[in-house]
DONU-589891 format. One line per 2 residues: for each residue x, y, z of C-alpha. Coordinates in steps of 0.2 Angstrom, whole numbers, padded with zeros to 4 digits. Layout:
# DONU-589891
X:Y:Z ~ ...
This chain:
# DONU-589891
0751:0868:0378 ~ 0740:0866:0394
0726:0870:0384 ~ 0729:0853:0372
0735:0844:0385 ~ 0719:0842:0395
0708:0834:0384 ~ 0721:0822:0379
0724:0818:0400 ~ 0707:0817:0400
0705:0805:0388 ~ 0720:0793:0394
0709:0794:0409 ~ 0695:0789:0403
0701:0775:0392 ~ 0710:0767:0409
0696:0769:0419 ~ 0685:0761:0406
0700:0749:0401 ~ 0693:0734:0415
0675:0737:0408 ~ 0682:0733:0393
0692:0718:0398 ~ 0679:0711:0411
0668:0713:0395 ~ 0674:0697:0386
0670:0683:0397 ~ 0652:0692:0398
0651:0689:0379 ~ 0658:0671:0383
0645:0667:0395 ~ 0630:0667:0382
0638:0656:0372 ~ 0642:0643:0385
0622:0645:0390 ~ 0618:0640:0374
0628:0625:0375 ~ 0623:0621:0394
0604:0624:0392 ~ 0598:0614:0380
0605:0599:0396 ~ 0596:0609:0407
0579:0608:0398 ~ 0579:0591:0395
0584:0585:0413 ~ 0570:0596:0419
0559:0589:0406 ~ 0562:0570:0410
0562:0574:0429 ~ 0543:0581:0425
0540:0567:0413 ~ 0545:0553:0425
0536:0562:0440 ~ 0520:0562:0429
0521:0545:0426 ~ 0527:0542:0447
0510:0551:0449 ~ 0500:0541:0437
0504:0526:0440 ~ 0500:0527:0459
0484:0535:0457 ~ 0480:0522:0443
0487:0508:0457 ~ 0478:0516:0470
0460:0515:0462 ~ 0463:0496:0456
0468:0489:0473 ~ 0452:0500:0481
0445:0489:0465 ~ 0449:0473:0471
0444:0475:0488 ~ 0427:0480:0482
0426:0464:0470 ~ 0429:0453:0486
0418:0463:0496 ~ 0405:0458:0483
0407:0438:0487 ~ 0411:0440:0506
0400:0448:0514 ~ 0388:0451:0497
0384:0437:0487 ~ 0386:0426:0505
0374:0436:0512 ~ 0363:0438:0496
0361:0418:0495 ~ 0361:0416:0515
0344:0426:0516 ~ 0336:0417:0501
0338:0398:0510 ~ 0330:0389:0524
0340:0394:0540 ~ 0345:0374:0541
0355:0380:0528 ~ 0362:0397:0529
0380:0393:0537 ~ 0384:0380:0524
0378:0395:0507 ~ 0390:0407:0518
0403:0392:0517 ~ 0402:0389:0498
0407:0409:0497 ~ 0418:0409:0509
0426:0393:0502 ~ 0430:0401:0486
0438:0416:0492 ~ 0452:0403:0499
0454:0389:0487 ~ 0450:0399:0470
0463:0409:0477 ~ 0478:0395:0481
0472:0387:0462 ~ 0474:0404:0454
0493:0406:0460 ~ 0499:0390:0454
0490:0388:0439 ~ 0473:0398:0435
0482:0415:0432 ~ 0495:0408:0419
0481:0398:0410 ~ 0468:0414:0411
0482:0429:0404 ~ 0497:0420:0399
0504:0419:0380 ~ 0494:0404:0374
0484:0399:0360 ~ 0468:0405:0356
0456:0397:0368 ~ 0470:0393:0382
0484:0402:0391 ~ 0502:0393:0392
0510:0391:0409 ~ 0525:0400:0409
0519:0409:0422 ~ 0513:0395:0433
0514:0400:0451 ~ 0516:0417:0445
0532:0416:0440 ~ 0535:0432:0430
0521:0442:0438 ~ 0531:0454:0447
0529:0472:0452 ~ 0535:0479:0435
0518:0482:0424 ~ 0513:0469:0408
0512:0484:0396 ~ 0500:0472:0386
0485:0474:0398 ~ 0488:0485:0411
0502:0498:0407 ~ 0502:0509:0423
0500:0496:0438 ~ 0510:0483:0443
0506:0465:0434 ~ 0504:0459:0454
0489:0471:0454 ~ 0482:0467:0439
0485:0447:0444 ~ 0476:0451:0461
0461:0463:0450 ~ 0458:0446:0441
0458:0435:0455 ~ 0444:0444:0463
0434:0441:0446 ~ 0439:0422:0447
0432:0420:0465 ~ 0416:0427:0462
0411:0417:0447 ~ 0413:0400:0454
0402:0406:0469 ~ 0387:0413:0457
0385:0395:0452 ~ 0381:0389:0471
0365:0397:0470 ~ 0357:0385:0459
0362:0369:0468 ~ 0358:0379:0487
0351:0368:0499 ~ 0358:0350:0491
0373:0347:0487 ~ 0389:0339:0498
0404:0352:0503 ~ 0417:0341:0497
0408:0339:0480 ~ 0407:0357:0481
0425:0362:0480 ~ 0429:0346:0471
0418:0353:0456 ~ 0421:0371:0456
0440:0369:0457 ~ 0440:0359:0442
0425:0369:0434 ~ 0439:0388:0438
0451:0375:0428 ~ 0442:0370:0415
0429:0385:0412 ~ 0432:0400:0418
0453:0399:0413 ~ 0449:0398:0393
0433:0407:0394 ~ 0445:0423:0402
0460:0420:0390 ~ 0448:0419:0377
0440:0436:0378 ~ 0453:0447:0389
0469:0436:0387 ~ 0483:0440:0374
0481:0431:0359 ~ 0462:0425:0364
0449:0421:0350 ~ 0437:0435:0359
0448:0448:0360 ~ 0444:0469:0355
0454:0476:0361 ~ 0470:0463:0356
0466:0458:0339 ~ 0456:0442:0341
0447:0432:0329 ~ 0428:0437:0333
0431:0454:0344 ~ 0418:0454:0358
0415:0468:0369 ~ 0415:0462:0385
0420:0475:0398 ~ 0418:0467:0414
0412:0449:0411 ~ 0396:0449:0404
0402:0429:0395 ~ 0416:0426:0405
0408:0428:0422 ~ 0389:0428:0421
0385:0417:0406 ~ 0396:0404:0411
0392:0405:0427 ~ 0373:0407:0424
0372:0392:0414 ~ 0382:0380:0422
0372:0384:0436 ~ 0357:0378:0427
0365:0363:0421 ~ 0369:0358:0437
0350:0363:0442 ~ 0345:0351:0431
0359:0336:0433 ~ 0355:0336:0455
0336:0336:0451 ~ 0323:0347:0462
0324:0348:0484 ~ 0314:0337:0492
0298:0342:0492 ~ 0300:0356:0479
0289:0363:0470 ~ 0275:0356:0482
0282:0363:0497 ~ 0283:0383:0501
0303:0385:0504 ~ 0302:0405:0506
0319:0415:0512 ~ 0323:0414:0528
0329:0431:0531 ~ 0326:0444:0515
0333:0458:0528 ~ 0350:0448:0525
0347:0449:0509 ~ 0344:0464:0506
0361:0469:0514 ~ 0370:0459:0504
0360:0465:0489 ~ 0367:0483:0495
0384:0476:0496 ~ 0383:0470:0477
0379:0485:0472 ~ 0393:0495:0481
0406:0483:0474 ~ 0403:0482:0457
0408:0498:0456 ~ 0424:0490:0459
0418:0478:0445 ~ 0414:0488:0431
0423:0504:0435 ~ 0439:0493:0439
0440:0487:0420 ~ 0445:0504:0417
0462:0498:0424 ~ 0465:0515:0425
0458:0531:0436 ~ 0454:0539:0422
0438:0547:0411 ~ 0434:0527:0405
0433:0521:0423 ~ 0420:0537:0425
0410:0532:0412 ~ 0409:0513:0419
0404:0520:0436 ~ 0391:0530:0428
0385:0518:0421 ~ 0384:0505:0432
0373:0513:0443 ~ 0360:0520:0430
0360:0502:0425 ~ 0357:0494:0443
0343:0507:0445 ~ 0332:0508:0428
0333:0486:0431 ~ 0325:0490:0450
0311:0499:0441 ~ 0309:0488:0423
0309:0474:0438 ~ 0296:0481:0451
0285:0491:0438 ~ 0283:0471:0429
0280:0461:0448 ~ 0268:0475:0451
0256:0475:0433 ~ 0259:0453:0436
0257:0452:0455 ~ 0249:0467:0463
0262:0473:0474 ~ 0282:0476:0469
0293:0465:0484 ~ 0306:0471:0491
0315:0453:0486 ~ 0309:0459:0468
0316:0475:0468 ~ 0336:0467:0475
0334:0454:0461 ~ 0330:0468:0448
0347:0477:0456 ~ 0356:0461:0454
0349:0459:0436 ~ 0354:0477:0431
0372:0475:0436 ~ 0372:0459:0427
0366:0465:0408 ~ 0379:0482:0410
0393:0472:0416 ~ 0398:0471:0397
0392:0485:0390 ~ 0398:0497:0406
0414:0505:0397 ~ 0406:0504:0379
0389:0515:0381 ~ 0382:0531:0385
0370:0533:0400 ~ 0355:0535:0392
0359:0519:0385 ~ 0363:0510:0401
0347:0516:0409 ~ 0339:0507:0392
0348:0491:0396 ~ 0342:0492:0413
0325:0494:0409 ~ 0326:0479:0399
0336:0469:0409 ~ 0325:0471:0423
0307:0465:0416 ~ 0317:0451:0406
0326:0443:0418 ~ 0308:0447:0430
0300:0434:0416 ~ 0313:0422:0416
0312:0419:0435 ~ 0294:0418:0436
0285:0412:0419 ~ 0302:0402:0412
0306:0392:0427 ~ 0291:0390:0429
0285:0380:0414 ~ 0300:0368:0412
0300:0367:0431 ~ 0318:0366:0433
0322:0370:0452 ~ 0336:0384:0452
0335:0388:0469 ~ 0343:0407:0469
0338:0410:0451 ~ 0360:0408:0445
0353:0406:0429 ~ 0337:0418:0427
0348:0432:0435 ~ 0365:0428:0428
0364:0417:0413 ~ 0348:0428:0408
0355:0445:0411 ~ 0373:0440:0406
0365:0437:0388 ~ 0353:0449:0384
0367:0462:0391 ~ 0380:0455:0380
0370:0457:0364 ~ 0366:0473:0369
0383:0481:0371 ~ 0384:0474:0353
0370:0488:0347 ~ 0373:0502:0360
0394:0503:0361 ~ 0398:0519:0356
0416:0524:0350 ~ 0413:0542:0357
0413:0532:0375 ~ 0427:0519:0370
0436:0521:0354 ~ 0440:0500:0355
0440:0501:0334 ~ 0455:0509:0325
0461:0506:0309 ~ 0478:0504:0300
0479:0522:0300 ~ 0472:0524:0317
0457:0533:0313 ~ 0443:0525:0326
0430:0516:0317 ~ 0411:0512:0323
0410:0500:0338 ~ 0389:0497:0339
0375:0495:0326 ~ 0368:0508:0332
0385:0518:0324 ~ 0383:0509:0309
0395:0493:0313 ~ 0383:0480:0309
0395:0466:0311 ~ 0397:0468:0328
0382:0458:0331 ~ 0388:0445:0325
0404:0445:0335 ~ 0393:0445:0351
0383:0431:0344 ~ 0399:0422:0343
0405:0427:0360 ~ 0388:0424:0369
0388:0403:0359 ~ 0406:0399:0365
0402:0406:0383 ~ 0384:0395:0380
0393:0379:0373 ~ 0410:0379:0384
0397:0381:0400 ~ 0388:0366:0396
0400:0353:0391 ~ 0413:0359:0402
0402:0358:0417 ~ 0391:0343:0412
0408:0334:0411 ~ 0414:0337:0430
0399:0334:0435 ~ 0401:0316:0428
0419:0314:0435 ~ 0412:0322:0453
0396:0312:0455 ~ 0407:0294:0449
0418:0302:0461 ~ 0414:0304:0475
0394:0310:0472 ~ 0387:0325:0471
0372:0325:0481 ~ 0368:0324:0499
0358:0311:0507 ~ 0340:0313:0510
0342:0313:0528 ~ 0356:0326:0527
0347:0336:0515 ~ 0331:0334:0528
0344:0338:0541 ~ 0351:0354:0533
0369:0357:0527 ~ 0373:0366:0541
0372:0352:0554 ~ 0376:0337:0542
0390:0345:0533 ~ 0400:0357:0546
0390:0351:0562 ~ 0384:0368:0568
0368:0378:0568 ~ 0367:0399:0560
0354:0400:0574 ~ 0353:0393:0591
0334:0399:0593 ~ 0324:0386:0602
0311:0390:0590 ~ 0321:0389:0576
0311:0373:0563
């Protein structure tokens, strides 16, 4: 009996002992269930958290890069293009180009908030921008998906302002030397208006004729401003070359720069900001803005040597106010093309941009003898055109895919790709820039010189703007003419 009962204590034993196991066992098979139910909550909270912080991250970096952008655009009027012109005048004359910089950076900048902003990038019609967002009501911190979806539409707005400074103050270089203050910011106030406002809406603002990159009519590639800043402004700056007339004494008189040393400081300050310029159009810190900075250098410096290696076969000797012009004129021509080309092609467009732009200011001007003090138009007007048609043959969709169809397979952006037609949208781009530049300028002129008149006395002009127009000298040198 012992014998049997044994095993069978044993067992009862056994099966109490394991009894809790048993019991404890249950909710353990429970638990994998309510995992399965819990986890998939789990992994979508982490992957929103990691999705929202890659976007926090972006979007900063992005900001980051476009506010270091606009503070190189401005560096690139005050101190660059102030000192750029400053050099290139008499020094009876130098405070008053510093003035018509500095001038812009202030008043450009009060129009724009109240009225240039909404006209350039609000919803409009095809050549203008509405005013719903007149003193930049609606431009808040939250971005305009519609241009700039990772930055706030304030950093964009401020990005653009830099750009609508800088142009106005171009135009001052052909008129240097001659023209009254007050005329001054009378004009280019209402030139901003009147000029630059449509030709930006046009070609970057929603709804605009020019468009790529938002279905416009006639898609131009335009980066960074090759038509809305450098065409206009190159070629109202030889209209209002040739509505002032020449200086006194000009071309019988030698009016050499006063100071090349300043500049060739402020040429140095150009080419640092436009960095900021072209690389900036990226709106973005990403590969685009790369290729834009690349390219904006190889640009600047094939044009120094297409400039120099042309004044040296002409003239004997390459200047050194030769080779900053050619700097000038490089960054010019790849302004458009900038975030459309490859390298090799920027150094190309360099090249040529230089020893054009080279002929232009010396054998062009020449024979029509139209006095453009700074060369606005020969650098500007000049380089802006001959850049914009060649973004037309050297964009490259590998670089910038701007192109998609229905399907959103990316079609060919230059000629050189096959996508002859684009040549003709530049054309179109390059003749609106040409023709708004000329009627809208020669018409404010008009009004101005009815006005109030344009141009300075001849005393005054004898005088020097610095004296006559703000009653102080650059330089207090004794010897100073």
């Amino acid at each position: 009996m012992r014998g049997h009962r044994l095993p069978r204590l044993t067992l009862l034993v056994f099966l109490l002992w394991s009894m809790p196991a048993t019991m404890w066992a249950a909710p353990r098979r429970a638990a994998p269930v309510a995992a399965v139910l819990i986890a998939p909550v789990i992994h979508v909270s982490q992957l929103e958290v990691a999705r929202q912080a890659a976007a926090s991250a972006q979007t900063s970096g992005d900001n980051a890069w476009m506010l270091t952008s606009c503070a190189l655009v401005l560096l690139m009027t005050g101190p660059g293009l102030a000192l750029f012109y400053g050099g290139l005048v008499r020094k009876k004359n130098v405070l008053g180009t510093f003035m018509q910089s500095f001038a812009m950076m202030a008043v450009i900048t009060v129009v724009w908030a109240i009225v240039g902003y909404s006209l350039a990038f609000g919803s409009g019609h095809s050549f203008i921008g509405g005013l719903h967002n007149m003193f930049l009501r609606g431009v808040g911190l939250q971005p305009d998906p519609a241009y700039a979806p990772t930055v706030p539409a304030q950093t964009y707005m401020m990005f653009q302002l830099m750009f609508a400074i800088i142009t106005p103050a171009l135009i001052t270089g052909a008129f240097a030397e001659r023209m009254k203050f007050s005329a001054m910011l009378t004009f280019l106030t209402l030139w901003s208006i009147a000029v630059y406002d449509p030709m930006a809406h046009m070609v970057w603002g929603k709804g605009g004729l020019l468009n790529a990159s938002l279905g416009g009519r006639f898609p131009t590639l335009d980066f960074a401003g090759g038509t809305v800043v450098h065409i206009t402004s190159g070629v109202s700056a030889l209209v209002c070359a040739l509505y002032l007339g020449k200086r006194l004494g000009y071309p019988r008189e030698n009016m050499p720069p006063h100071s090349v040393v300043l500049s060739f400081i402020g040429a140095c300050l150009l080419w640092v900001g436009w960095f900021g310029f072209n690389a900036g159009s990226a709106l973005a810190a990403g590969t685009l803005a790369t290729s834009a900075f690349v390219n904006t250098h190889f640009g600047a410096a094939a044009a120094v040597v297409g400039w120099s290696a042309a004044e040296w076969i002409a003239r004997g000797k390459p200047s050194a106010l030769g080779a900053i012009s050619g700097a000038v004129a490089g960054l010019v021509a790849i302004t458009p093309a900038s975030g459309f080309v490859s390298p090799m092609s920027a150094l190309l467009i360099g090249l040529i941009a230089g020893a054009f732009c080279f002929w232009m200011v010396t054998v062009v001007k020449a024979r029509f003898g139209y006095d453009d003090s700074l060369d606005a138009f020969g650098v500007h007007g000049a380089g802006g055109t001959i850049g914009a048609l060649l973004t037309g043959i050297f964009a490259s969709s590998a670089i910038n895919p701007i192109f998609k169809d229905a399907a959103g397979k990316v079609l060919p952006s230059g000629v050189l790709e096959g996508n002859f037609h684009q040549i003709l949208n530049q054309c179109v781009g390059v003749l609106i820039a040409w023709a708004l530049a000329i009627v809208g300028t020669l018409i404010i002129l008009k009004v101005v010189d009815t006005v109030i008149g344009l141009r300075v006395s001849e005393e005054h002009e004898t005088q020097g703007l610095d004296l006559s127009q703000h009653g102080e000298e650059g330089y207090y040198w004794e010897t100073s003419a």
